[in-house]
Structure formats: C-alpha cells, structure tokens
C-alpha positions as CSV (number, residue, x, y, z in Angstrom):
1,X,37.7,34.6,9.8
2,X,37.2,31.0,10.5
3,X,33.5,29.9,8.8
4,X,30.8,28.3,10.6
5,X,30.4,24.7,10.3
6,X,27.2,23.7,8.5
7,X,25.3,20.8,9.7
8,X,25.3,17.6,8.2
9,X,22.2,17.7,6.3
10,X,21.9,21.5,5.7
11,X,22.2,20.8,1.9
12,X,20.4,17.6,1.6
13,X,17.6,18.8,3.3
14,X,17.7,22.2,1.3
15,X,17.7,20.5,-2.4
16,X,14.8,18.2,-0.9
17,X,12.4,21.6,-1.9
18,X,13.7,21.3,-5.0
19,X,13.8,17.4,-6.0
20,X,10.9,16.7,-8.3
21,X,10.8,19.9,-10.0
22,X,7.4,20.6,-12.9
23,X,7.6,19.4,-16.1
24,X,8.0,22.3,-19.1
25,X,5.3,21.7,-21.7
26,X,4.1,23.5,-24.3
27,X,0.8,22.6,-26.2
28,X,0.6,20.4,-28.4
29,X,1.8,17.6,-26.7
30,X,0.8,14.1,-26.2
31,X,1.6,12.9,-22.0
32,X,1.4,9.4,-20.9
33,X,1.5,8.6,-17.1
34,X,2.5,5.6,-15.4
35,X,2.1,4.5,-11.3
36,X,3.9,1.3,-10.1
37,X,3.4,-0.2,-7.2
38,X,4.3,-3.6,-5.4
39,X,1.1,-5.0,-4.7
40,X,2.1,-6.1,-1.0
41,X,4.6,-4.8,1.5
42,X,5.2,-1.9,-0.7
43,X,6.8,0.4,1.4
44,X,9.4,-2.1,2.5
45,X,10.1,-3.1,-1.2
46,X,13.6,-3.4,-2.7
47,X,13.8,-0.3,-4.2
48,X,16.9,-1.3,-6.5
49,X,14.3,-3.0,-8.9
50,X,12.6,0.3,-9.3
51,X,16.3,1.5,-10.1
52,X,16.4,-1.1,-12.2
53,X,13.5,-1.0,-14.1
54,X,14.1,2.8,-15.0
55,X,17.8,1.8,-16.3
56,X,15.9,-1.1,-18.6
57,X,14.1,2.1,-20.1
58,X,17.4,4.2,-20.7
59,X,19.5,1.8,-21.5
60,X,17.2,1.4,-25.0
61,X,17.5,4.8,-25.9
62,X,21.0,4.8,-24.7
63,X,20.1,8.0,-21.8
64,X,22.5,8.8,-19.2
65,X,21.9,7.0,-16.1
66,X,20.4,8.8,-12.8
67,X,22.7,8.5,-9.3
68,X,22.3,4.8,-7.6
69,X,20.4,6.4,-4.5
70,X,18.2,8.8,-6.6
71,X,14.5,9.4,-6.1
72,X,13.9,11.0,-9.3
73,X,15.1,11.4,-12.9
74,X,14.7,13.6,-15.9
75,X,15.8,13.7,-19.2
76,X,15.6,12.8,-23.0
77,X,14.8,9.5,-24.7
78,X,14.2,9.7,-27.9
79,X,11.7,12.2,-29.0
80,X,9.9,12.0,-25.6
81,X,10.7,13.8,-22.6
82,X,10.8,11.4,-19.4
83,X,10.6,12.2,-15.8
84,X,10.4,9.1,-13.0
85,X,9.7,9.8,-9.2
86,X,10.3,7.9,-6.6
87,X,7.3,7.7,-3.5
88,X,7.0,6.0,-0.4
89,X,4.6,2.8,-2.0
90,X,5.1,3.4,-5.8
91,X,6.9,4.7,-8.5
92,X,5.9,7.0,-11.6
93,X,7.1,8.0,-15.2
94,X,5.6,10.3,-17.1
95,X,6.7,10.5,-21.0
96,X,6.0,14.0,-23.1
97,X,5.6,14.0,-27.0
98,X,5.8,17.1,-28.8
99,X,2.7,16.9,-30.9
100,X,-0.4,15.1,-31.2
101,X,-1.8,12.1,-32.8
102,X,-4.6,12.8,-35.3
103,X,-6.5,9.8,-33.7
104,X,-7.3,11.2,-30.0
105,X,-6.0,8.9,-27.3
106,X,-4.6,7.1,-29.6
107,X,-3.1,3.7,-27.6
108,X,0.2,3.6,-29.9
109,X,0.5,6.8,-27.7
110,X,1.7,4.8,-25.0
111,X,4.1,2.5,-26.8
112,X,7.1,5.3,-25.2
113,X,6.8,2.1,-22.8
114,X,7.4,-1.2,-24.7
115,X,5.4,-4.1,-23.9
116,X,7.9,-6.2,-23.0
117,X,9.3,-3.7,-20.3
118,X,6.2,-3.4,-18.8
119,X,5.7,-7.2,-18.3
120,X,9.3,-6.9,-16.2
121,X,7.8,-4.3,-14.5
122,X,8.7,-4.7,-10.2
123,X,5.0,-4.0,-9.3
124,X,1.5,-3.5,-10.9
125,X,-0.1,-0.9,-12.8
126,X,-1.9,1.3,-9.9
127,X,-3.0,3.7,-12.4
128,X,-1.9,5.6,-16.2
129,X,-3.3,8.1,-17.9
130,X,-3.4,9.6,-21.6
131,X,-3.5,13.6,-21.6
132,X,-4.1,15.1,-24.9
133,X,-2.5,18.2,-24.4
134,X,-4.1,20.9,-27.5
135,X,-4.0,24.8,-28.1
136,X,-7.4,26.1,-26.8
137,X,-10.2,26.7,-29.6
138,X,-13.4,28.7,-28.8
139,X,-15.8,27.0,-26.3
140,X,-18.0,25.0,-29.3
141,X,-15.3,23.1,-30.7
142,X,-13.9,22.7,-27.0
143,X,-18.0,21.3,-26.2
144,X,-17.6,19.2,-29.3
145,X,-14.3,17.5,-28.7
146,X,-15.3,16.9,-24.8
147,X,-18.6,15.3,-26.2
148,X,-16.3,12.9,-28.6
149,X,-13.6,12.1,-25.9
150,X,-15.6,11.8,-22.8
151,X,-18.9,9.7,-21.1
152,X,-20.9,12.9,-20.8
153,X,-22.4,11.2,-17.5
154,X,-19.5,11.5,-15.4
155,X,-17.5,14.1,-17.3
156,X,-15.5,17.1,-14.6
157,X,-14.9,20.3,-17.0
158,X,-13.6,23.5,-15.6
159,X,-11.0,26.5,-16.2
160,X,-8.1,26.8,-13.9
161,X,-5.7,29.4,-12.7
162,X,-7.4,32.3,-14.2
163,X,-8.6,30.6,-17.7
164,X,-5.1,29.4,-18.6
165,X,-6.3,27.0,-19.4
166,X,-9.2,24.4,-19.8
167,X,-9.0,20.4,-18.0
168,X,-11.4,18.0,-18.5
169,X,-12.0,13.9,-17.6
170,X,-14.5,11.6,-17.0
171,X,-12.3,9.4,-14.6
172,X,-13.2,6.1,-16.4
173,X,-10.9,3.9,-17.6
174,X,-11.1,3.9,-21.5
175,X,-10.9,0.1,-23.9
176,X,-7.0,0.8,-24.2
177,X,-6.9,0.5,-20.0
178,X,-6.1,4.0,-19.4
179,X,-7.8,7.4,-17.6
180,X,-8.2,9.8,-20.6
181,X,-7.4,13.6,-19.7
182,X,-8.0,16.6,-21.9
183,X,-6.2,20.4,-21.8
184,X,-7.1,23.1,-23.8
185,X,-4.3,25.7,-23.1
186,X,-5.3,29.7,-23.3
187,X,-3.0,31.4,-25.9
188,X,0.0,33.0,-24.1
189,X,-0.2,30.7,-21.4
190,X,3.8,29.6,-20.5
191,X,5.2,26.3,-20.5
192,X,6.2,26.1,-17.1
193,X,2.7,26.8,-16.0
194,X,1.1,24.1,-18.6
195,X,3.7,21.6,-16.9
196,X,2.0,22.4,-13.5
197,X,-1.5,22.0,-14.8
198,X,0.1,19.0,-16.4
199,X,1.7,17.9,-13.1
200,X,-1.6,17.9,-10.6
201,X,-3.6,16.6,-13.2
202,X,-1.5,13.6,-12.8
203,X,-1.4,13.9,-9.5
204,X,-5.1,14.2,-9.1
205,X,-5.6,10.5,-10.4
206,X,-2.7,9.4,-9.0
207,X,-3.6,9.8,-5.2
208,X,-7.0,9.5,-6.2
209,X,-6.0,5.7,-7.0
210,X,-4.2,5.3,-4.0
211,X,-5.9,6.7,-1.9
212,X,-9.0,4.4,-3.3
213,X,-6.9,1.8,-2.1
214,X,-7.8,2.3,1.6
215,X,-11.7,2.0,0.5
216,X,-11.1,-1.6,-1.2
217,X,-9.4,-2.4,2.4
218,X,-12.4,-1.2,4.0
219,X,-14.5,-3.4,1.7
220,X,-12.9,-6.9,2.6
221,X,-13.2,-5.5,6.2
222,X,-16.5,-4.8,6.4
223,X,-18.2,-8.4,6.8
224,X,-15.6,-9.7,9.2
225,X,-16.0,-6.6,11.5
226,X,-19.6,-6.8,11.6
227,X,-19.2,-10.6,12.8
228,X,-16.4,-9.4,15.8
229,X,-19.1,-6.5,16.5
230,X,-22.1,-9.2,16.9
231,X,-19.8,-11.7,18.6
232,X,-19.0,-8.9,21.6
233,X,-22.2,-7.7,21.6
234,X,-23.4,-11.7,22.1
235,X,-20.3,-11.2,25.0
236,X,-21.5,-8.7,26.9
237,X,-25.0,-10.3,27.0
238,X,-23.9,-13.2,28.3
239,X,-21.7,-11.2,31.1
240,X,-25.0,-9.7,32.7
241,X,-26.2,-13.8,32.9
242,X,-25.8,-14.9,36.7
243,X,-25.4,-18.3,35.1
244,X,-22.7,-17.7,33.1
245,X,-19.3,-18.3,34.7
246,X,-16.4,-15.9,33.7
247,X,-13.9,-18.8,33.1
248,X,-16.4,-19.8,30.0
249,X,-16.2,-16.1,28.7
250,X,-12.8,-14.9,28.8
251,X,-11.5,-17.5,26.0
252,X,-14.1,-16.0,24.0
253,X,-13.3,-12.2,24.9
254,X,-9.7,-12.8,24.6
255,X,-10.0,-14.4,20.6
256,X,-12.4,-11.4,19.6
257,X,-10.2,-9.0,21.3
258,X,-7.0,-10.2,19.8
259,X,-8.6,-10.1,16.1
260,X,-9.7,-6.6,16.9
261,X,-6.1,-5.2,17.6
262,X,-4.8,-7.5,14.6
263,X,-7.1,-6.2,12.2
264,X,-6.3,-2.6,13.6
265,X,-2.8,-2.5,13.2
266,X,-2.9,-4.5,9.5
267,X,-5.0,-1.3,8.9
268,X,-3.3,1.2,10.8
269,X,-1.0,2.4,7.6
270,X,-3.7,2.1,5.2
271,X,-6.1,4.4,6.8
272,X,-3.1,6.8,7.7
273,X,-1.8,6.8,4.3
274,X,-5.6,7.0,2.5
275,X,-5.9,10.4,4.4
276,X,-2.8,11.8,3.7
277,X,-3.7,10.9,0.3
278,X,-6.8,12.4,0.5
279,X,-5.4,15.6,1.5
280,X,-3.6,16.0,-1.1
281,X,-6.0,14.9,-3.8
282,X,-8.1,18.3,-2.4
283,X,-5.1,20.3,-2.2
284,X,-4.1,19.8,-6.0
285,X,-7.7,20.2,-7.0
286,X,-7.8,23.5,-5.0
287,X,-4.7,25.4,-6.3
288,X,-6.3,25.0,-10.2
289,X,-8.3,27.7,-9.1
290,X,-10.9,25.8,-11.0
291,X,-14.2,28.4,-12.6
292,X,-17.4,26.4,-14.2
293,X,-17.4,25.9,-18.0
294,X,-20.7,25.6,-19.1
295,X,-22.6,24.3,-16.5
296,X,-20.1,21.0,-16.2
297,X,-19.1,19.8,-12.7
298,X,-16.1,20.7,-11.6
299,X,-13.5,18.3,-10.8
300,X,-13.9,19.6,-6.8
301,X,-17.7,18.6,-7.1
302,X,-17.1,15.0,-9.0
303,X,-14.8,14.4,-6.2
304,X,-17.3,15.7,-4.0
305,X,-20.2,13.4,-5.3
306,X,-18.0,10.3,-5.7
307,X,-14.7,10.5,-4.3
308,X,-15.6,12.0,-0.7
309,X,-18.5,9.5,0.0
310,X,-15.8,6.5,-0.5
311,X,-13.2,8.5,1.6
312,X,-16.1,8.9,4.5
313,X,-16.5,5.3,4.7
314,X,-13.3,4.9,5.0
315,X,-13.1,7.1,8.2
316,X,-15.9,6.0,9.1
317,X,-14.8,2.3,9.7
318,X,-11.7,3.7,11.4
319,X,-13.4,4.7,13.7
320,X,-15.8,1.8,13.8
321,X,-12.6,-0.5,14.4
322,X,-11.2,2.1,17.0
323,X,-14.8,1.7,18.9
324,X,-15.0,-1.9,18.6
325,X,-11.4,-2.2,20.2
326,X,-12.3,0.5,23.1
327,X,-15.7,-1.3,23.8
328,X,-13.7,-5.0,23.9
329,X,-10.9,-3.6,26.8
330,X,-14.2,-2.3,28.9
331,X,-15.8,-5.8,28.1
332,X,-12.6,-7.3,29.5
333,X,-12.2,-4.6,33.1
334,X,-15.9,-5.5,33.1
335,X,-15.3,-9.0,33.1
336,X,-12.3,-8.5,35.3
337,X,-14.3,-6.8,38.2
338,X,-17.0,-9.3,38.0
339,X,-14.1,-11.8,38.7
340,X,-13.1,-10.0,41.7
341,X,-16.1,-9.3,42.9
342,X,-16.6,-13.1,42.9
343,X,-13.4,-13.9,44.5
344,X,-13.7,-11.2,47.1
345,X,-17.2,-13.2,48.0
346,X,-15.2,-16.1,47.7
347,X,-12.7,-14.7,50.2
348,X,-15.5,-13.5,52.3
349,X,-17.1,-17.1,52.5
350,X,-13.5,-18.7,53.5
351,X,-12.4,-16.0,55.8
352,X,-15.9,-16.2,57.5
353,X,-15.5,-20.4,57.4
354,X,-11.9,-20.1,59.0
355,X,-13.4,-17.9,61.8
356,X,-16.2,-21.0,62.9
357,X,-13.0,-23.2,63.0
358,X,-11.3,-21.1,65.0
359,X,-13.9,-20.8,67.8
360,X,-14.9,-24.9,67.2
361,X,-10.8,-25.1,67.4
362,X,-11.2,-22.8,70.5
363,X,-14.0,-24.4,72.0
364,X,-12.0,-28.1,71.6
365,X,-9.2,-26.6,72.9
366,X,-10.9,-25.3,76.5
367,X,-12.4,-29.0,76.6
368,X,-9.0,-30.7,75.9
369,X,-7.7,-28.2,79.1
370,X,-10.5,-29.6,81.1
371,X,-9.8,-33.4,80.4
372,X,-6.1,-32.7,80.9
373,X,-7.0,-30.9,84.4
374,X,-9.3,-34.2,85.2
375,X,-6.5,-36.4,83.9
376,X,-3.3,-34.8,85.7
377,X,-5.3,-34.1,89.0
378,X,-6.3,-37.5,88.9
379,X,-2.4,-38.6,89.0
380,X,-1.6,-35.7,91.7
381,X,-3.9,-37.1,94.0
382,X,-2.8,-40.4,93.5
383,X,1.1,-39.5,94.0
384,X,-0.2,-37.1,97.0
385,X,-2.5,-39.6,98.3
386,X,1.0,-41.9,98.6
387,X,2.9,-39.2,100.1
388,X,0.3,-39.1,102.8
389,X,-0.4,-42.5,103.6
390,X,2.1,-42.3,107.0
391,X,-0.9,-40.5,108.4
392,X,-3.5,-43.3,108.5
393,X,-1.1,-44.9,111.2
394,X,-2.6,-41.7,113.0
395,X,-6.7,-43.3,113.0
396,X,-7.1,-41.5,109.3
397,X,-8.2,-43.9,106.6
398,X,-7.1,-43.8,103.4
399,X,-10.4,-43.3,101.4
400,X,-10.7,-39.8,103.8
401,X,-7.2,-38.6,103.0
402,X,-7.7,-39.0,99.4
403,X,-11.2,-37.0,99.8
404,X,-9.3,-34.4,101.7
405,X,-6.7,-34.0,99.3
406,X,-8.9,-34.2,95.8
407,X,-10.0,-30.7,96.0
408,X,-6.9,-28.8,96.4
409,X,-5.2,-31.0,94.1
410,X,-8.1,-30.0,91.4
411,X,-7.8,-26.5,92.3
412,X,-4.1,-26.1,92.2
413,X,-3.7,-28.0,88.9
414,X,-6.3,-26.1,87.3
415,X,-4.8,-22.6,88.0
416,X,-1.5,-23.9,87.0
417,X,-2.9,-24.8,83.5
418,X,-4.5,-21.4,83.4
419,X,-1.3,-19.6,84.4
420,X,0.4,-21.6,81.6
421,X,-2.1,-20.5,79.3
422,X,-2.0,-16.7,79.7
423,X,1.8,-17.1,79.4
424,X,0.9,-18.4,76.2
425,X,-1.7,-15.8,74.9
C-alpha cells in the first residue's frame, strides 16, 4: 500500500505544542529570570544577536550549542540548569540552582550571568526576577519569612493548585534591581508541577512588564492627544462660522487629521500586543487555582487593584484615539458638503447669470435683425428703385416709384430674414 503524503508542515506545526516545554524543579532551589528586549523596532530585530548572545553564555561553560534557527534551548551549564526562549519582541533565560543561599535573595544569586555578558547584551533588561524556591514550613514561619522578604504594603500571598504549594511577591523591584518571588512547596508535591508554578510565576511578571509597556505609551500620548482633541474641537467651531471660508480650514483639518492616523498606526501594535499580553497575564494567574492565605491579597486581586486600572487606561485611550480619528473624517465630509453646498450656490448664481445673457444676447440679436432688415431694404429699394426708373418716361416720378416700392421691399426682406431664422432654430 502506497502511504499518504503528509503535508509540508504536519510535523513542524505538531512539535510547535511541544517547543518550550516546563522546567523540572524540585525545592530547594534558587531561580533567576531574565527578559531582553530591543528597546525599539523589536519585533523586526536581527534575531542572530539573540543567537548570539545565548552561544556567548555556553561557550563559557563549554554547553552544546542549540540549532541556528532555534527558538528555545535547554540544557546544563555548570551547576545551573538553563533554559532560553525565543518571543516575538524579547528574549528570556531562566537559570536553576539546586539549593539555596543562606542570605535570601542573595544578588551573588544572579552572577549565573556574568556582568560582562550582560553589558553585550542585544537589548535591555525588560524585567528579572529572584525566586527563592524552599520546602513549605507551617504557616508562622511561612508569615515570618514573607514579613522579612516582602513590603507588607503591597505583598500578593496565596496557595495554588490545591495547596501545592504557597507563592508570594510584592512586585517591587528590590536594591539589587530585581522582582523578588517566594515558593513554599507542600511536601509530596512533584517536580514537574513545581516547574509549572515556577514557569507562570515568571510568566506573570514577564507579561506583566510588557504588557505595562503599552501604559508608558499611553502616557507620552496623553498630552499630545488632548491638544489634537482641542484643536478639532476649535475646528468644528469654526465650521458652524458663516465667516469662516472652508479654503482657511481644510489646511488645518488636514494636519490634525494626518497626526491622528500617524499616532494611530505608531500605536496600533502596541495596544494590540498590551492586550494580548494582558490576556495572558490573567490566564496564568487563573490556572494557579489560587486560595487566600491569611487574609493576604491574592495575586488576582493585586492585579486587580493595580494592574487592571493601568490596562483600562490603556483601552481606554484606544478608543479615545479611534474617536478622535472617526470624529476628524466627519469633520472633513462635513467640511466637504459645506464646500458643495457653496459651489452648488455658486453654480446656481452663474447658471442663473448666463441665462440674463442669453435673453440680453437674445434681445441684441432681434435688434441686430431689425437694423439688418432697415439696412438691406434700404439697398433693395435702391437697386429696385433703378430697375424701375424706365417707367417715369411713362408721367411717374421717381420719388413716387421709390414710395411705391419701399413697402414691399420692407416686407419681403423681413420675411426672408425670418424664414432664414427658423431654418436656423
């Protein structure tokens, strides 16, 4: 039996499920997270310095190198674990040390990435993160610890996927310049499941800080929108003005128009890109499966309190921009009719001007036909008047026969005009 044919990308698109598999941790551990990203045009970056980059790392600890066109990479350097992922607008590495520090967050923690690498680094720091990863005591010394580690003010404690475990941060960024995470993991919990808690946690910040990203946008927007929202506002004032003249207000539409669709599609990916990451910021947060530990927030209500109002805003002026844009194109069809609406008067005023020409034109024309009747009668009688002037031998003088033969000259001549004319018409 001859097999089928599979398609071209049956396989590629297949082991895309499977790509960025979990990290396998087991408590104690010390994590350190790292997000890169190119501070402009980062999506159209050349991804062969983040290739390049990651190699800088192996090649100290003499690892194997990943595939040229990889978008992720794990494996062992040293005594630490490394995995690297590859996203649309950054990169990440995330480093696991068996064991703990006795110091908590201790910043030598972080030296699994030297110094002198991360000054070569292809992009800037977006976001990294310390995660104390500890075997879970009873709920005092779990209070205690969270009271030493964390600003109690803004501290998000909670138990996820059925009390496997316990999570906790305060989302501020600590004197060594990192976020500071905390697990307590429930005996018998696996490692592949401490990875995943391990994963989103990471995850959490990381979209969090991209996603917060879109709000700074908004930010620098803000003042310059409100101007372009005044200035049309001024516009459509001045378009109910009689004395205004259209000519004088479509420069002025056109500039504030122009800015609006500029600033619109500068934006566009942004505010497309801050709600996907959104979405998945509440996604992660929602598969913990996250129960109340002592009357702390949760990390869904921190983000609720202060994450979501940013995010709002950020909508928010989306749709502020998209309004602004919508209101400038019925500025400009407004201006547009009231332009026709003046050349159609226009039109009106000259069509109604050519008509009084015509009948002046008409009126010169029936006085030109009677001149030219006077004029040509005048040399008809005098060429009839000499055809005739045998007959004064007969007693008639000329002055009669010239009377006699004015009229009917007059007559005839004038109907031959008019029959002329009519031909014409």
């Amino acid at each position: 039996m001859t097999p089928i044919e599979d398609h071209p990308l049956r396989y590629a698109l297949a082991n895309e499920l499977h790509a960025r598999p979990f990290p396998v941790a087991q408590a104690p551990c010390t994590v350190v997270f790292l997000a890169i990203k190119k501070p402009v045009d980062a999506v159209a970056r050349d991804r062969s310095k983040d290739m390049a980059h990651l190699i800088a790392l192996l090649d100290r600890h003499g690892a194997q190198h990943p595939q040229p066109d990889a978008t992720h990479y794990s494996g062992q350097i040293g005594r630490h674990w490394l995995k690297w992922e590859h996203h649309t607008e950054f990169v990440t590495y995330t480093a696991i040390t068996q064991n703990v520090s006795e110091r908590a967050f201790n910043p030598a923690d972080f030296e699994v990435f030297p110094p002198d690498w991360l000054a070569a680094s292809p992009g800037l720091r977006v976001t990294s993160i310390m995660l104390r990863v500890v075997p879970r005591p009873d709920d005092d010394a779990v209070q205690a610890a969270l009271n030493d580690w964390f600003e109690p003010e803004s501290l998000a404690v909670s138990r996820v996927l059925d009390d496997s475990a316990i999570c906790a941060s305060d989302f501020r960024i600590d004197p060594a310049g990192h976020m500071r995470f905390a697990l307590f993991v429930s005996e018998g919990t696996g490692r592949r499941r401490t990875g995943r808690i391990i994963q989103r946690l990471c995850e959490i910040e990381t979209y969090k800080a991209m996603s917060m990203l879109g709000f700074a946008r908004v930010k620098a927007l803000m003042p310059r929108i409100g101007e372009l929202d005044r200035q049309l506002t001024d516009l459509m004032g001045e378009m109910t003005k009689d004395t205004t003249h259209p000519d004088d207000l479509l420069p002025q539409l056109l500039a504030t128009s122009t800015e609006l669709e500029t600033l619109s599609a500068r934006s566009a990916f942004r505010f497309a890109a801050t709600a996907a990451y959104e979405a998945i910021v509440h996604q992660r947060i929602e598969v913990l499966r996250e129960v109340r530990f002592r009357g702390r927030q949760t990390f869904a209500e921190f983000m609720m309190r202060r994450y979501d109002p940013a995010m709002r805003t950020v909508k928010a002026t989306e749709r502020r921009l998209q309004a602004l844009s919508d209101r400038a194109i019925r500025a400009g069809d407004l201006l547009r009719t009231r332009v026709d609406v003046e050349r159609s008067a226009q039109n009106q005023a000259l069509l109604e001007s050519m008509d009084r020409r015509s009948d002046l034109a008409l009126r010169l024309q029936h006085t030109v036909e009677g001149l030219s009747v006077v004029a040509i009668s005048y040399y008809a009688v005098s060429l009839v008047s000499y055809l005739l002037y045998p007959l004064t031998r007969a007693g008639i003088s000329k002055g009669m026969l010239t009377a006699a033969v004015t009229l009917p000259v007059v007559l005839a001549v004038w109907a031959a005009i008019r029959r002329i004319r009519r031909k014409l018409e």
